[in-house]
N, CA, C and O atoms as a printed pandas DataFrame, in Angstrom:
     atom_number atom_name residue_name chain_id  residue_number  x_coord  y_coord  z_coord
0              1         N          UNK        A               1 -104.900  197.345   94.853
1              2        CA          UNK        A               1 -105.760  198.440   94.434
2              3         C          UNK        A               1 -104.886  199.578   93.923
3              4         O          UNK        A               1 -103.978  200.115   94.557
4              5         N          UNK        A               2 -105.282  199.866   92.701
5              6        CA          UNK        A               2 -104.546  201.629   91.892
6              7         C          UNK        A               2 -105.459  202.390   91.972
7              8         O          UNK        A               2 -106.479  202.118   91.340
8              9         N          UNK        A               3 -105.415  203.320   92.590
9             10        CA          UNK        A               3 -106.127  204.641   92.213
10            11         C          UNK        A               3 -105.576  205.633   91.356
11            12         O          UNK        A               3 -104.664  206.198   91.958
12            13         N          UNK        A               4 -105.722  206.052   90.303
13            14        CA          UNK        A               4 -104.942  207.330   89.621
14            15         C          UNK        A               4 -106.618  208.111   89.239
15            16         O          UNK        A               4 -107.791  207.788   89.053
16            17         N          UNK        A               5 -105.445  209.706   89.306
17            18        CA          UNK        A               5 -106.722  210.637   88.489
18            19         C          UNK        A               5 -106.176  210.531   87.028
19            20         O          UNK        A               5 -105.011  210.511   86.629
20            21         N          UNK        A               6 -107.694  210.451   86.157
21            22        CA          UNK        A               6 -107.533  210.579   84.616
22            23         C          UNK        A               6 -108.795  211.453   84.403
23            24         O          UNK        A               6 -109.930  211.316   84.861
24            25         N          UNK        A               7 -108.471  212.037   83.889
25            26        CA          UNK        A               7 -109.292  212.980   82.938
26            27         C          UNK        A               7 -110.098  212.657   81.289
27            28         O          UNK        A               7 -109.734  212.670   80.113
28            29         N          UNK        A               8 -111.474  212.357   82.106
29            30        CA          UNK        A               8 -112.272  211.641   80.866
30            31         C          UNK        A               8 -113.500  212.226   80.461
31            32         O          UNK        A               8 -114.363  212.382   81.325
32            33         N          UNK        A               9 -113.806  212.704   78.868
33            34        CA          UNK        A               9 -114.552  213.738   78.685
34            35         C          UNK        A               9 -116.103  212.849   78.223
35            36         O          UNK        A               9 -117.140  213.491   78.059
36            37         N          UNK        A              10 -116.083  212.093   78.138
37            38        CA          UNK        A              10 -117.571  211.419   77.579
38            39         C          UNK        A              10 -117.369  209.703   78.007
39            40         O          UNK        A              10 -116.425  209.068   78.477
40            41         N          UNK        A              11 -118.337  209.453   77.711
41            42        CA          UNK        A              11 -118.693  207.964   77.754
42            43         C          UNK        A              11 -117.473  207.202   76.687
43            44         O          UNK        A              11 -116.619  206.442   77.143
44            45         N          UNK        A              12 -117.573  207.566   75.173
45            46        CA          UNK        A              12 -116.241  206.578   74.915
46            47         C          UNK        A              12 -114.906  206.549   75.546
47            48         O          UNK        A              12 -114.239  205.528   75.718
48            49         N          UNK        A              13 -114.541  207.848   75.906
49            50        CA          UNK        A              13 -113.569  207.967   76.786
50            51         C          UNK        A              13 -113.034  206.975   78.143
51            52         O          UNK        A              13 -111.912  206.582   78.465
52            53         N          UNK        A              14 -114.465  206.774   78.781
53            54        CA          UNK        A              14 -114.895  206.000   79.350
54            55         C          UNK        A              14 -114.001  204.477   79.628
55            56         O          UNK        A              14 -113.251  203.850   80.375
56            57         N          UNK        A              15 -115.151  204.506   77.748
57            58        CA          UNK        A              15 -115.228  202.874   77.510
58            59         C          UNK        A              15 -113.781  202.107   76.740
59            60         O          UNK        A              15 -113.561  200.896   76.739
60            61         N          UNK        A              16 -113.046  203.004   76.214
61            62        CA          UNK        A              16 -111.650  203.132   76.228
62            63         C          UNK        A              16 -110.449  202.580   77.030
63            64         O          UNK        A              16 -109.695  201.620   76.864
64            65         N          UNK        A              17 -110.555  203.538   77.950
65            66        CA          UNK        A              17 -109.839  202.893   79.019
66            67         C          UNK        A              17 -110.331  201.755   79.320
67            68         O          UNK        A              17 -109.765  200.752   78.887
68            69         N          UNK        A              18 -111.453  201.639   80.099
69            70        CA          UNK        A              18 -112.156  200.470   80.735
70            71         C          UNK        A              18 -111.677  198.888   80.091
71            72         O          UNK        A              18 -111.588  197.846   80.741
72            73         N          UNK        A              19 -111.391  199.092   78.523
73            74        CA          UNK        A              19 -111.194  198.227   78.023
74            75         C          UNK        A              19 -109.880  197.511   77.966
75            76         O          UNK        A              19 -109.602  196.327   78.156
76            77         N          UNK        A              20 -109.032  198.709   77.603
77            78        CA          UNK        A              20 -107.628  198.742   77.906
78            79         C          UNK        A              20 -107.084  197.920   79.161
79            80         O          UNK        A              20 -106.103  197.202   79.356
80            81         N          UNK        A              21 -108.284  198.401   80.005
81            82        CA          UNK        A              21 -107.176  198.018   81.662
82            83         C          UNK        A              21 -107.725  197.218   81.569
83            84         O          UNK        A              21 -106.862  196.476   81.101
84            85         N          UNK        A              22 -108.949  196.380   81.652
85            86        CA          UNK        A              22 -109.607  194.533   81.083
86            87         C          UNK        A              22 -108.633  193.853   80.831
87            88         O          UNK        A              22 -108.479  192.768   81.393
88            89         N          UNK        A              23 -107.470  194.481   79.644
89            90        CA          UNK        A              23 -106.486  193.497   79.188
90            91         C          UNK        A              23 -105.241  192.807   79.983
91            92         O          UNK        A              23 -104.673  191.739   79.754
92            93         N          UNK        A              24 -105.071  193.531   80.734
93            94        CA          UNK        A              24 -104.387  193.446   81.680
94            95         C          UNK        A              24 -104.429  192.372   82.453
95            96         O          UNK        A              24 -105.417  192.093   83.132
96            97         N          UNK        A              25 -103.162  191.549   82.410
97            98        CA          UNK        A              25 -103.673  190.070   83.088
98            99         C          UNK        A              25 -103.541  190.540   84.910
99           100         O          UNK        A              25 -102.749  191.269   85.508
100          101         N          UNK        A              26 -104.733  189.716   85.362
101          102        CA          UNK        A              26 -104.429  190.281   86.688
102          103         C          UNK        A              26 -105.452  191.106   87.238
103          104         O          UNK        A              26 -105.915  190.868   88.354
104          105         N          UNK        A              27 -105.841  192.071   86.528
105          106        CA          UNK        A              27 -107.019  192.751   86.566
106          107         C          UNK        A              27 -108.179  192.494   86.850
107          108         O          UNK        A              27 -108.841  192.009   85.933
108          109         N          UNK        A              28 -108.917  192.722   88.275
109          110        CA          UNK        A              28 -110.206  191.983   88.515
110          111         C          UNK        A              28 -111.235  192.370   87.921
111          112         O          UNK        A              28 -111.885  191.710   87.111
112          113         N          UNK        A              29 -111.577  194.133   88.509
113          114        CA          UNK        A              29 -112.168  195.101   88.460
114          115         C          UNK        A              29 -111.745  196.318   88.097
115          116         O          UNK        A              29 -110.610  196.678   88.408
116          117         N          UNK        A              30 -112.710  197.245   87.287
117          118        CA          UNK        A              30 -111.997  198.733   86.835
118          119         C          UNK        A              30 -113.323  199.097   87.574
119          120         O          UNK        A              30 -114.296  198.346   87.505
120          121         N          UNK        A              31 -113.344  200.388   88.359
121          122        CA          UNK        A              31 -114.382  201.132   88.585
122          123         C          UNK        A              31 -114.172  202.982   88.046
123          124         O          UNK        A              31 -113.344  203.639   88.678
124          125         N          UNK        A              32 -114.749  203.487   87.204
125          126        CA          UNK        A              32 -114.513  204.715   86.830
126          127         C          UNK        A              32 -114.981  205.714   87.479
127          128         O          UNK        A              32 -116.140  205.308   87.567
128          129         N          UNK        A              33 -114.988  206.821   88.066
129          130        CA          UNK        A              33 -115.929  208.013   88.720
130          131         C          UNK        A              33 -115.575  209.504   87.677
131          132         O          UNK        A              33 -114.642  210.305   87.627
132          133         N          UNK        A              34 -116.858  209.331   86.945
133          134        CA          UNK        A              34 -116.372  210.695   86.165
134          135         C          UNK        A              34 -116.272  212.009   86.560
135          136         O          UNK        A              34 -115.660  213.016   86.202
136          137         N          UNK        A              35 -117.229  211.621   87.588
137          138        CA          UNK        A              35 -117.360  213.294   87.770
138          139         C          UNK        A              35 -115.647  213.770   88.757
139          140         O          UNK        A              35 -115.108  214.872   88.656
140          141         N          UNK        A              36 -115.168  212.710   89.548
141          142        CA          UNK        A              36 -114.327  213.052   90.131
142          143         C          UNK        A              36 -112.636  212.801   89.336
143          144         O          UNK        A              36 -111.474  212.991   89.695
144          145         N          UNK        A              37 -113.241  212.337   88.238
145          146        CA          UNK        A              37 -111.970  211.897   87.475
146          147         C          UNK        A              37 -110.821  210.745   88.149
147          148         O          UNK        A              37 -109.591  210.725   88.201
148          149         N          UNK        A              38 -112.067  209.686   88.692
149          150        CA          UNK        A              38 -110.738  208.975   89.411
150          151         C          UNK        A              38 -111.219  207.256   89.039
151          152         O          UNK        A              38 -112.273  206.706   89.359
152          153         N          UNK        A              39 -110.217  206.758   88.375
153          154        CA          UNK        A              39 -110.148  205.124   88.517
154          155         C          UNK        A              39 -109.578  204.613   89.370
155          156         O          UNK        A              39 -108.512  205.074   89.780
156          157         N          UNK        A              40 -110.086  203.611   89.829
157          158        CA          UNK        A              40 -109.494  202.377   90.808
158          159         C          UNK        A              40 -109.375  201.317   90.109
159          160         O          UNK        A              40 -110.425  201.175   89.483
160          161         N          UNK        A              41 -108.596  200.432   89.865
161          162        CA          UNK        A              41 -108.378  198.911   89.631
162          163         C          UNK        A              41 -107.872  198.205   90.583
163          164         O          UNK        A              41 -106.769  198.248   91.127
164          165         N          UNK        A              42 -109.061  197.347   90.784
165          166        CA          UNK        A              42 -108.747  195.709   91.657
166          167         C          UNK        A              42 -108.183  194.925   91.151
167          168         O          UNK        A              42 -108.441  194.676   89.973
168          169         N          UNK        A              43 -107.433  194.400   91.669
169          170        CA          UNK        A              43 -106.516  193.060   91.189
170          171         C          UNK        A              43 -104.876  192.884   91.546
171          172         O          UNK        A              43 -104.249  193.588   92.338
172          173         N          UNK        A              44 -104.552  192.196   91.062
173          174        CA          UNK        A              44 -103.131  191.887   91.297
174          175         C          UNK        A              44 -102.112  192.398   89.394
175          176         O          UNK        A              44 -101.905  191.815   88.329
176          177         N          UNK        A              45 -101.850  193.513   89.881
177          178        CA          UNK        A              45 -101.648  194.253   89.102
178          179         C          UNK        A              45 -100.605  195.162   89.364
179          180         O          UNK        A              45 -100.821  195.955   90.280
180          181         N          UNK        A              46  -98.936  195.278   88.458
181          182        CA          UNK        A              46  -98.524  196.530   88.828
182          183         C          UNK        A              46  -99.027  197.925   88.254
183          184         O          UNK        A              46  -99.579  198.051   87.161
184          185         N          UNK        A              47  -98.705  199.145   89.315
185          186        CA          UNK        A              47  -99.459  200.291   88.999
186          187         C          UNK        A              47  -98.463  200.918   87.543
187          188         O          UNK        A              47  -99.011  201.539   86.633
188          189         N          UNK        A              48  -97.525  200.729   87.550
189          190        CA          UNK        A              48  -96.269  201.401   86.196
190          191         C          UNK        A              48  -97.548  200.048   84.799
191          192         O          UNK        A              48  -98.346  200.646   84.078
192          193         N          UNK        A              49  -97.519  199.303   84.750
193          194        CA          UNK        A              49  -98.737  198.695   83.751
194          195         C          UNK        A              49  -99.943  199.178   83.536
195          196         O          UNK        A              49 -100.301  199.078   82.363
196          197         N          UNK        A              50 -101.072  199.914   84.619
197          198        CA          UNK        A              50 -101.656  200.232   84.682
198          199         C          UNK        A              50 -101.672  201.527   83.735
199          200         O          UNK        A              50 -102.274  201.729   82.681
200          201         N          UNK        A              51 -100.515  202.598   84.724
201          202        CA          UNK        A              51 -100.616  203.675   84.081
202          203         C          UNK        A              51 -100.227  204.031   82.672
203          204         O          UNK        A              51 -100.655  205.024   82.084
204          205         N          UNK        A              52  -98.941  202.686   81.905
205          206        CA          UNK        A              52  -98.633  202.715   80.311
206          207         C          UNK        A              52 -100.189  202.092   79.635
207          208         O          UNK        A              52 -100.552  202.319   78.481
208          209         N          UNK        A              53 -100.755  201.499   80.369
209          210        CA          UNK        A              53 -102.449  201.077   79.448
210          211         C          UNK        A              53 -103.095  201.957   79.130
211          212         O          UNK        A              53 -103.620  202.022   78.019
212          213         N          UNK        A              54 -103.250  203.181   80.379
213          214        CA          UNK        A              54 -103.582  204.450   80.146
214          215         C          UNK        A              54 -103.430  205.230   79.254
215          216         O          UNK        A              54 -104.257  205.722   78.487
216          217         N          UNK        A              55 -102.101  205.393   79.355
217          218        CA          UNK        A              55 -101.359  206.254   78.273
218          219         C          UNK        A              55 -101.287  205.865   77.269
219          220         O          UNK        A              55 -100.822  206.815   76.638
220          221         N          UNK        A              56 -101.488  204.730   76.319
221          222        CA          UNK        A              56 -101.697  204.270   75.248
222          223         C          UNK        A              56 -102.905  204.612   74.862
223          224         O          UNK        A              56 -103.076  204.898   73.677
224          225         N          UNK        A              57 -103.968  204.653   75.763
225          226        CA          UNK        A              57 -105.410  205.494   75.154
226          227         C          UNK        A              57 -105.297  206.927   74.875
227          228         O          UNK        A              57 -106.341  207.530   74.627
228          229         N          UNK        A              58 -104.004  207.669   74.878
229          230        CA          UNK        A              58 -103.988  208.715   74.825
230          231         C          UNK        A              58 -104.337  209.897   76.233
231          232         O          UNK        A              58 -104.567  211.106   76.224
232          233         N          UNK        A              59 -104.263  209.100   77.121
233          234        CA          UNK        A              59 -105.038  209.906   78.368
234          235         C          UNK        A              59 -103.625  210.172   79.335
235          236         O          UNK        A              59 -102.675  209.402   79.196
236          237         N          UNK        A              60 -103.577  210.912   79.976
237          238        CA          UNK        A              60 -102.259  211.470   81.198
238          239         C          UNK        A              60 -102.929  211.318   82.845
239          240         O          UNK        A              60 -103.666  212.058   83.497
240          241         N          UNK        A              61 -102.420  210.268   83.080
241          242        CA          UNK        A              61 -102.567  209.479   84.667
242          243         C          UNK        A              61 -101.765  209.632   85.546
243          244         O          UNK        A              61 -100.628  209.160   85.543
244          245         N          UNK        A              62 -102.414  210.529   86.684
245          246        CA          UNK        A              62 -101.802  210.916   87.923
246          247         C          UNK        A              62 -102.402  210.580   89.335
247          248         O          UNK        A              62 -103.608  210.495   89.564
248          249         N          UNK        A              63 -101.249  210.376   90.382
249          250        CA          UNK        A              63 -101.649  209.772   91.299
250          251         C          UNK        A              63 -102.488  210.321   91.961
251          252         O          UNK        A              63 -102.413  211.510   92.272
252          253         N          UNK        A              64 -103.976  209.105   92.479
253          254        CA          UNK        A              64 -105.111  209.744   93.168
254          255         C          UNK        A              64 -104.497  210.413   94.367
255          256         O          UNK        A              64 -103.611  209.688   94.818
256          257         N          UNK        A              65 -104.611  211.301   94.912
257          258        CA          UNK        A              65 -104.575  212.531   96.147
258          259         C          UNK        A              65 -105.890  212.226   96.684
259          260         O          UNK        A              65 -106.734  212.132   95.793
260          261         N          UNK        A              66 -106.455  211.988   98.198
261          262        CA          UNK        A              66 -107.644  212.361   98.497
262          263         C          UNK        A              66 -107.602  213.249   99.469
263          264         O          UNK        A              66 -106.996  213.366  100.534
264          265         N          UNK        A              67 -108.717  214.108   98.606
265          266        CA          UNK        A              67 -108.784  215.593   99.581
266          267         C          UNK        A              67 -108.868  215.392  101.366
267          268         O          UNK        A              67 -108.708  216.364  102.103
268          269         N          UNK        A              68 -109.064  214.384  101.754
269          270        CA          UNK        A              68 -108.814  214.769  103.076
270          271         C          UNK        A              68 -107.460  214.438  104.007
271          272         O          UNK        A              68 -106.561  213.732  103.550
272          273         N          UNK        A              69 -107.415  214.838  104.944
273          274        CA          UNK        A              69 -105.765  214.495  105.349
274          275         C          UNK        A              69 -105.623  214.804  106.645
275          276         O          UNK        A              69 -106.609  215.145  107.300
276          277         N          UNK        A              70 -104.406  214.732  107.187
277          278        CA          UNK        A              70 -104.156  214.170  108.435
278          279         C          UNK        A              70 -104.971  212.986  109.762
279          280         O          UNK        A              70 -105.134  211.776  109.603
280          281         N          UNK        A              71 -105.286  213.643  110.760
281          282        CA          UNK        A              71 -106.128  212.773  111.260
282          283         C          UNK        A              71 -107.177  212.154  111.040
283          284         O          UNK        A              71 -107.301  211.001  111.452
284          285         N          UNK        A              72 -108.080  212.729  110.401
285          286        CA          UNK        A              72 -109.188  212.576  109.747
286          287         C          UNK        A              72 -108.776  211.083  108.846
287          288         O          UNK        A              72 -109.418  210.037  108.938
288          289         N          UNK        A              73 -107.399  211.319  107.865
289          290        CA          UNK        A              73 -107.377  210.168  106.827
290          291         C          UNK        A              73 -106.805  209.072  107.753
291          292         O          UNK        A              73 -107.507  208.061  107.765
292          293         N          UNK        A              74 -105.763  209.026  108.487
293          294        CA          UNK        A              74 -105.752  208.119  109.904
294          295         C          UNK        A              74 -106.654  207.044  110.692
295          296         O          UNK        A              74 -106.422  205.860  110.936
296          297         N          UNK        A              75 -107.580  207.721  110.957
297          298        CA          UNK        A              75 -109.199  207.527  111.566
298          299         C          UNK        A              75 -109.677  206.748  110.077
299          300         O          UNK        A              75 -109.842  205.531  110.170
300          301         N          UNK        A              76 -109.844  207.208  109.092
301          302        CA          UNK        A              76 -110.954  206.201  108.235
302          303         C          UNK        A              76 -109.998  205.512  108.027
303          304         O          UNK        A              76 -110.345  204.332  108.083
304          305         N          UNK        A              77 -108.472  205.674  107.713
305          306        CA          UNK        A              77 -107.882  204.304  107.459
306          307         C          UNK        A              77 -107.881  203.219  108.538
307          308         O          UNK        A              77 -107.662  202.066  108.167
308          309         N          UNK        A              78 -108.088  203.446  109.739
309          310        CA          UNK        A              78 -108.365  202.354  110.708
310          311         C          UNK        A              78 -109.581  201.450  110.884
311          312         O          UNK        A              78 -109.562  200.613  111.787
312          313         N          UNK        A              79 -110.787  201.583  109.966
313          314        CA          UNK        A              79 -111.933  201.267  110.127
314          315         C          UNK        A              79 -111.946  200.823  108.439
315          316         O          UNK        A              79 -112.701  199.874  108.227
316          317         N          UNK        A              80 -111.482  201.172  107.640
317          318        CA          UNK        A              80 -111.246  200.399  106.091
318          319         C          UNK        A              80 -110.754  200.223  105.717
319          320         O          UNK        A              80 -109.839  201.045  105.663
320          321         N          UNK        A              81 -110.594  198.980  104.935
321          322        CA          UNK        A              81 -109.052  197.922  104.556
322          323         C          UNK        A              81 -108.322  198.835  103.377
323          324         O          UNK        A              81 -108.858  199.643  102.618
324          325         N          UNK        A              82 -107.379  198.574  103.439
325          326        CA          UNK        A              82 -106.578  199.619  102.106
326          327         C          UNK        A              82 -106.998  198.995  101.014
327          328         O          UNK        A              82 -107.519  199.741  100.185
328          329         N          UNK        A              83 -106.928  197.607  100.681
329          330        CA          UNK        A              83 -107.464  196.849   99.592
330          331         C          UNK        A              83 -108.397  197.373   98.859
331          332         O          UNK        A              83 -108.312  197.899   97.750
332          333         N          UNK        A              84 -109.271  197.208   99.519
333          334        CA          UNK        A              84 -110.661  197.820   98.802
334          335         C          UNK        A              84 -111.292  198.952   99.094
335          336         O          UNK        A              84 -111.599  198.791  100.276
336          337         N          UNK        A              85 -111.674  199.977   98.769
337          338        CA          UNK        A              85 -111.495  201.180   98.665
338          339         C          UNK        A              85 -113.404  200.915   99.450
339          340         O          UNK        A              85 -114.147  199.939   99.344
340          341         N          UNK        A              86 -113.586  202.050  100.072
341          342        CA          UNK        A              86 -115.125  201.963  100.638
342          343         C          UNK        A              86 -116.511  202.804   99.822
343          344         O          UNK        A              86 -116.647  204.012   99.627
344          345         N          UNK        A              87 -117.189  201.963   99.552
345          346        CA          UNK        A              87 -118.164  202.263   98.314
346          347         C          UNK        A              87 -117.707  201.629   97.209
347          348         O          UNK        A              87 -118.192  202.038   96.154
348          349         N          UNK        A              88 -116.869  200.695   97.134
349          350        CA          UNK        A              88 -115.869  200.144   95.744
350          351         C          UNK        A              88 -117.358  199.080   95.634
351          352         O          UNK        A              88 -117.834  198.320   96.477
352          353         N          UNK        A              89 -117.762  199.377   94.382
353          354        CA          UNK        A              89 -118.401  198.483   93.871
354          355         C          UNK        A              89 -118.546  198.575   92.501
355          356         O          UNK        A              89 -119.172  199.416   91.854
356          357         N          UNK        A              90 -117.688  197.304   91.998
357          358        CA          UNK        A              90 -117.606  196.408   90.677
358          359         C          UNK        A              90 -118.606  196.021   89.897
359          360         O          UNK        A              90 -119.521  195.238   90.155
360          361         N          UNK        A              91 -118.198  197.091   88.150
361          362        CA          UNK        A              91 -119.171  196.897   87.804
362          363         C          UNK        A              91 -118.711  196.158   86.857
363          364         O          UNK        A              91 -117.817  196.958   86.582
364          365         N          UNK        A              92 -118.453  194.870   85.715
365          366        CA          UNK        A              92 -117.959  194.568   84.377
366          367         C          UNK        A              92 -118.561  194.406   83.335
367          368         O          UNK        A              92 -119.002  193.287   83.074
368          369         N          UNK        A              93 -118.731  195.417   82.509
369          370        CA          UNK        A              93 -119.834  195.386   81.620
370          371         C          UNK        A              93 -119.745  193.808   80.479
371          372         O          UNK        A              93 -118.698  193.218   80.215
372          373         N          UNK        A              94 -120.411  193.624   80.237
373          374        CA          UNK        A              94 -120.674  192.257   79.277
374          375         C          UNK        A              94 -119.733  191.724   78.738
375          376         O          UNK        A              94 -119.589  190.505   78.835
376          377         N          UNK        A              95 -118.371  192.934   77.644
377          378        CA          UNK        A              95 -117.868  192.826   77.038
378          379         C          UNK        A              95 -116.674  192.370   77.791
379          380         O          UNK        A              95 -115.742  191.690   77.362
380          381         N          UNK        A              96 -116.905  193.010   79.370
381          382        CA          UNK        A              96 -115.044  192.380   79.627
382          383         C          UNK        A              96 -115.087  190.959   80.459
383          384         O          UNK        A              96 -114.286  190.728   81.366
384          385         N          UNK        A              97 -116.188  189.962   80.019
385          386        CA          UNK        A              97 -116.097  188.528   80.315
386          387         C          UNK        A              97 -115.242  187.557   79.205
387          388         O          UNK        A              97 -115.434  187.677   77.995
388          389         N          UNK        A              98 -114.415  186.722   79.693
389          390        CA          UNK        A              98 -114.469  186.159   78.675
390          391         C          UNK        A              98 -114.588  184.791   79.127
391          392         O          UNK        A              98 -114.266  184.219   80.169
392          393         N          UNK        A              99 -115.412  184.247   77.523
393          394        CA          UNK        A              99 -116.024  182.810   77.884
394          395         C          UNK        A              99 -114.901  181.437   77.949
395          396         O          UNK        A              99 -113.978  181.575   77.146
396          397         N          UNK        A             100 -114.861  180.535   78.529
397          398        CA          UNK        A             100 -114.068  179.842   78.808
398          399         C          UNK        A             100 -114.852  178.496   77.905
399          400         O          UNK        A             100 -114.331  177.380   77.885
């Protein structure tokens, strides 16, 4: 799992990236959160690949920070797997199947 913050102003912006990181062999899942400016990618994936896919869309990718910390982040990390992030749910729009 990668988390980075990116900064994305509309829907193509969006759909941009989304596509970008698709290419990526390895890549399971992209999940975007706009309002918080934060992607996650599932898969077996290095994060230095991730973040040059990024940056080829023109976008500047920095590592997710989550606002909460010390004990508090302790405590939920003991009750949820690092893997998969909690609320992580995968969406792949049509275009990033490909037919076999």
């Amino acid at each position: 799992v990668v988390e980075l913050k990116v900064r994305l102003h509309c829907k193509a912006c969006e759909k941009a990236v989304r596509k970008s990181l698709l290419k990526i062999n390895g890549v399971k899942c992209v999940e975007i959160d706009m309002i918080s400016s934060k992607i996650t990618v599932l898969g077996y994936v290095d994060r230095k690949a991730v973040v040059k896919a990024i940056h080829k869309t023109g976008r500047k990718a920095e590592t997710w920070r989550p606002s909460s910390s010390g004990a508090a982040a302790r405590k939920r990390d003991e009750y949820f797997s690092p893997r998969l992030p909690k609320g992580f749910s995968c969406i792949i729009p049509r275009w990033g199947y490909q037919k076999v």
